[in-house]
N, C-alpha and C positions, 0 to 999 in steps of 0.2 A: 638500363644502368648497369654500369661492371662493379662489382664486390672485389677489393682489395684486399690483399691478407693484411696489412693496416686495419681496417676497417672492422675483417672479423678479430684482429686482435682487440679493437678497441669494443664490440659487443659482446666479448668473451669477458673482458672486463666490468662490464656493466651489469653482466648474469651474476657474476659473482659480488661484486660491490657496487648496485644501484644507485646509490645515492651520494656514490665517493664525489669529491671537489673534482673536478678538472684539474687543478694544481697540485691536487695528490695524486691521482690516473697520469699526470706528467712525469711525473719523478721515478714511475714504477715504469711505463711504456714507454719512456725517453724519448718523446715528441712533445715540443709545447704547448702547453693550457690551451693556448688562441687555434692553435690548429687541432687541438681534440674536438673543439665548442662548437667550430666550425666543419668537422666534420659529423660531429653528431646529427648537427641541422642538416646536411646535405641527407643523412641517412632518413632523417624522421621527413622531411621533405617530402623524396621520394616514396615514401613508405615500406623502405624496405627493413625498416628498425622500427623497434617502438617502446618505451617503456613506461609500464602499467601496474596500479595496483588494483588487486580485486579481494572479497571477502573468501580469507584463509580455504573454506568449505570441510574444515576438521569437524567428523560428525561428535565429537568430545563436543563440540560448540553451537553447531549449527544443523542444518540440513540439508546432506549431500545427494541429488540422486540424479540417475542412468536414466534417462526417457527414450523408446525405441518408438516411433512415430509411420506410421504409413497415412499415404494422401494418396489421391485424386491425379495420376500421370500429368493427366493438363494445369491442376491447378498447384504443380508440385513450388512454382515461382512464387506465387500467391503465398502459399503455406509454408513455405520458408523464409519469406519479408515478415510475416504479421509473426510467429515463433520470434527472429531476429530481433523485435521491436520491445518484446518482453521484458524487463531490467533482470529479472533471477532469472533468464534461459539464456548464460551466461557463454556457452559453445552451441554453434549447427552446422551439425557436420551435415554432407551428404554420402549415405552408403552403398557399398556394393557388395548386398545379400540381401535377406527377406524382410529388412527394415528398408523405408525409403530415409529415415533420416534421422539422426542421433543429436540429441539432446545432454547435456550437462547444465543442472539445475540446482543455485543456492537459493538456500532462505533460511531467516533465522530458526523456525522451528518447523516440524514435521507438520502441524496445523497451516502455515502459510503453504504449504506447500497445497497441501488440499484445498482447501477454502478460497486460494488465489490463484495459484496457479493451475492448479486441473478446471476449476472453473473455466477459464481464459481457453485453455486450450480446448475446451469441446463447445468453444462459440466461432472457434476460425474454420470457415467454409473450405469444407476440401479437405481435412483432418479428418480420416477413418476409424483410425484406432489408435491406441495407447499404450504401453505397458510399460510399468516403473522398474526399477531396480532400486533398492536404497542404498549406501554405503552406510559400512558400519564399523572400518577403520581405515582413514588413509593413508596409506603407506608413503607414499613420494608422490609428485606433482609435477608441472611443469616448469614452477619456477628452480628447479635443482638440475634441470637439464645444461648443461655445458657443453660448447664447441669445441673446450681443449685444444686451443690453437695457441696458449702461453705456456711461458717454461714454468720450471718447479720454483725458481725465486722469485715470477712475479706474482704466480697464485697465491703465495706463504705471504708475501708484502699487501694484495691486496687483500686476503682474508682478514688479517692484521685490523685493518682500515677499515674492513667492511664496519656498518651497524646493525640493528638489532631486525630492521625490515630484512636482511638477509637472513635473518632464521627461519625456521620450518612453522611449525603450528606449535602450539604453545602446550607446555607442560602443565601439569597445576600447580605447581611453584609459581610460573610466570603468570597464574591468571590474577587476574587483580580486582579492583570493585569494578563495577562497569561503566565501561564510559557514557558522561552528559551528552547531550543530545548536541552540544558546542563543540566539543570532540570531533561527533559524528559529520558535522557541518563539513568537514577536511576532506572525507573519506570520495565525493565525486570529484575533486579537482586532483587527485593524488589517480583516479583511474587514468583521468586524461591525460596526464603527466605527471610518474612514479617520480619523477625529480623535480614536481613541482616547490617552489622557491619559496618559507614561510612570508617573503614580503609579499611575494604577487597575490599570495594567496588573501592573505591579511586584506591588502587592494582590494580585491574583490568583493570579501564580506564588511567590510568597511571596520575592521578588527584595529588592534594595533599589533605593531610586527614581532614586539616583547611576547603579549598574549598567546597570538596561534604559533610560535616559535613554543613556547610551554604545551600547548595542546598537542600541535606535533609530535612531539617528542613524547608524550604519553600515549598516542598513537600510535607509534612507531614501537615503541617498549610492548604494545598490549600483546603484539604479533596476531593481531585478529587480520590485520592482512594480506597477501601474497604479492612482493615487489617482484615482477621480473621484468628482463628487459627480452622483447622477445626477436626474432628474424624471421624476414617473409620466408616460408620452408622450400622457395627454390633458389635461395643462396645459400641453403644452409649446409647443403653437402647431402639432405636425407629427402628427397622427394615427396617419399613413398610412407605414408602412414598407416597401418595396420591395428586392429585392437582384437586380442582373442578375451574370449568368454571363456573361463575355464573352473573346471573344480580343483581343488586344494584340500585334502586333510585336516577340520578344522582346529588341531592343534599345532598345524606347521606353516600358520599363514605367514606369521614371526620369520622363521627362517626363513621360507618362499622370500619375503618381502627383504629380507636381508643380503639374500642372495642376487636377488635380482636389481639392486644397486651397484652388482660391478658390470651392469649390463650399460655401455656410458649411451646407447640410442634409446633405454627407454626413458617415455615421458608418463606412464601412469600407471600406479599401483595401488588395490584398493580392495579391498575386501564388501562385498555386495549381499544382498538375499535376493532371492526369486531363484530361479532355475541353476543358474550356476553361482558361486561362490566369489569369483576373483578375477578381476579386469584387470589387464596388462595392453599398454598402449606403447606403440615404439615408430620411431622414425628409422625407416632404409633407405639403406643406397639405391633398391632395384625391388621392382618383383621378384626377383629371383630370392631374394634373400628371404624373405616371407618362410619357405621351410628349411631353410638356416636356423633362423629363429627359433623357427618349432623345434628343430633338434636339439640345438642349444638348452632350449626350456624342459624340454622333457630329459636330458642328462643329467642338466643341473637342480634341477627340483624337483627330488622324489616323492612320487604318488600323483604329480600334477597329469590331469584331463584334460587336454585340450577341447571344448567342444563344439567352438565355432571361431572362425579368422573371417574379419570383417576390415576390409579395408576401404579407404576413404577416400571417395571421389574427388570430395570439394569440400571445404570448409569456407562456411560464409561469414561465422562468425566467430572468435575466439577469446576466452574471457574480456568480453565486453567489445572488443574491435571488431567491426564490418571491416570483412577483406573482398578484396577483389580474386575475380577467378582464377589470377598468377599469385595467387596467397602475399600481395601486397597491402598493405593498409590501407583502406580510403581514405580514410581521417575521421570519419565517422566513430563516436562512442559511442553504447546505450549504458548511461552508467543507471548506478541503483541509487537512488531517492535517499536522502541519509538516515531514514527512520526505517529503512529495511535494514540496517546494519545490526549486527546483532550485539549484546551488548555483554561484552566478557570482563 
């Protein structure tokens, strides 16, 4: 399938305002509703788009952690379907260093995490070893990543437009009582599609459309979730996914973290415990750029340690999407159960 510059205009759009109409994405991208709607399907189709909500994983809220996994050479297939299958082993990566495979792992509390999910993982055959990292503030995610392929009046029009799923993680201003477990009902059909429709939805649970159009929208307001709309990464222009392990000064995680938002290819930032301090994840153009990067990083933020670059084979699975090994979508989800949601 060929990736139009249309096409990344119109998922450049969607990163930033998920949930916009098609009749307002019309009036900002000067193409008509009926041919965005239907370009969108050809995109989500194919799989080379997709958009998704998943659980925020702001440790303010819930529990975020790093899982570095080594298995059994032969049974490394095996060990990464039965991982993939897990609802909170939300990313699986495949790596290339002394991890064989990287984990990114929510759950409402640091208890689920042990009690359920280390359990889990030391009964899949061919699983060696383990070792956690916790997060203990998230700086940036993936849902803030942009392809910047619109001008400056269409980003200012659809920021305008965007709503409240386009925010980050929630402040304590924004937290509110927590949501009913009717609420939480939304939270698996909103992974499978971030622009799912409150009538289809309604359809489904046998709701009325007034009802979950109210729950919705208290949903969407909690920011317990993360909308992005995301691209298979080999149309996206960055191939090459890298994450350093680094230390940080721990009074300049702040500025590190500030800093490292005019960096427009990274996707993760995040302040950790165990051995190193602070995960930095980014898309490249090239291997080559890998100690670009590092120079970059060690210029611009002082005192930073690099102490290990770990770049990424294969991703099988990416908050919540089974991909295929051209980083295309199956169509496959493993969402989370809506009693794992955490209740902010």
């Amino acid at each position: 399938m060929e990736i139009s510059e249309e096409d990344l205009k119109l998922i450049n759009a969607l990163q930033i305002a998920p949930r916009i109409s098609w009749s307002d994405a019309a009036g900002i991208l000067g193409v008509h509703a009926t041919t965005l709607a239907a370009r969108w399907e050809r995109l989500r189709a194919s799989g080379a788009a997709w958009s998704t909500a998943h659980l925020m994983g702001d440790p303010k809220q819930m529990c975020l952690a790093l899982v570095d996994v080594d298995c059994e050479m032969g049974l490394r297939a095996e060990v990464t379907a039965a991982l993939a299958a897990i609802p909170e082993v939300v990313t699986v990566e495949e790596a290339a260093s002394n991890r064989d495979l990287m984990l990114t792992v929510i759950t409402p509390t640091l208890a689920r995490f042990s009690d359920i999910v280390v359990e889990q993982l030391k009964e899949i055959p061919g699983l060696t070893k383990y070792q956690t990292a916790l997060c203990t503030r998230l700086h940036s995610g993936g849902y803030a990543w942009r392809l910047n392929v619109l001008d400056k009046s269409q980003l200012a029009a659809l920021q305008a437009l965007a709503g409240p799923e386009a925010a980050g993680p929630a402040t304590p201003a924004h937290q509110g009582a927590p949501l009913p477990q009717s609420h939480l009902d939304l939270i698996p059909f909103l992974a499978r599609d971030g622009r799912a429709a409150a009538a289809d939805i309604a359809r489904a649970l046998g709701r009325s459309p007034a009802t979950v159009q109210r729950q919705l929208n208290r949903v969407l307001a909690s920011r317990v979730l993360s909308f992005r709309c995301e691209i298979a990464q080999k149309y996206s222009g960055f191939p090459v996914s890298c994450q350093w392990f680094a230390n940080v000064p721990p009074g300049q995680h702040e500025a590190a973290a500030a800093e490292l938002r005019s960096f427009r290819n990274v996707r993760l930032t995040a302040s950790t415990t165990g051995r190193t301090n602070f995960v930095i994840l980014m898309w490249l153009h090239s291997l080559a750029e890998v100690l670009n990067a590092e120079q970059a990083l060690q210029q611009r933020i002082p005192g930073i340690e690099l102490v290990e670059s770990v770049v990424v084979l294969n991703t099988a699975k990416r908050v919540g999407w089974m991909l295929n090994p051209d980083s295309t979508a199956t169509g496959a989800v493993v969402v989370p159960a809506a009693e794992l949601a955490p209740t902010t």
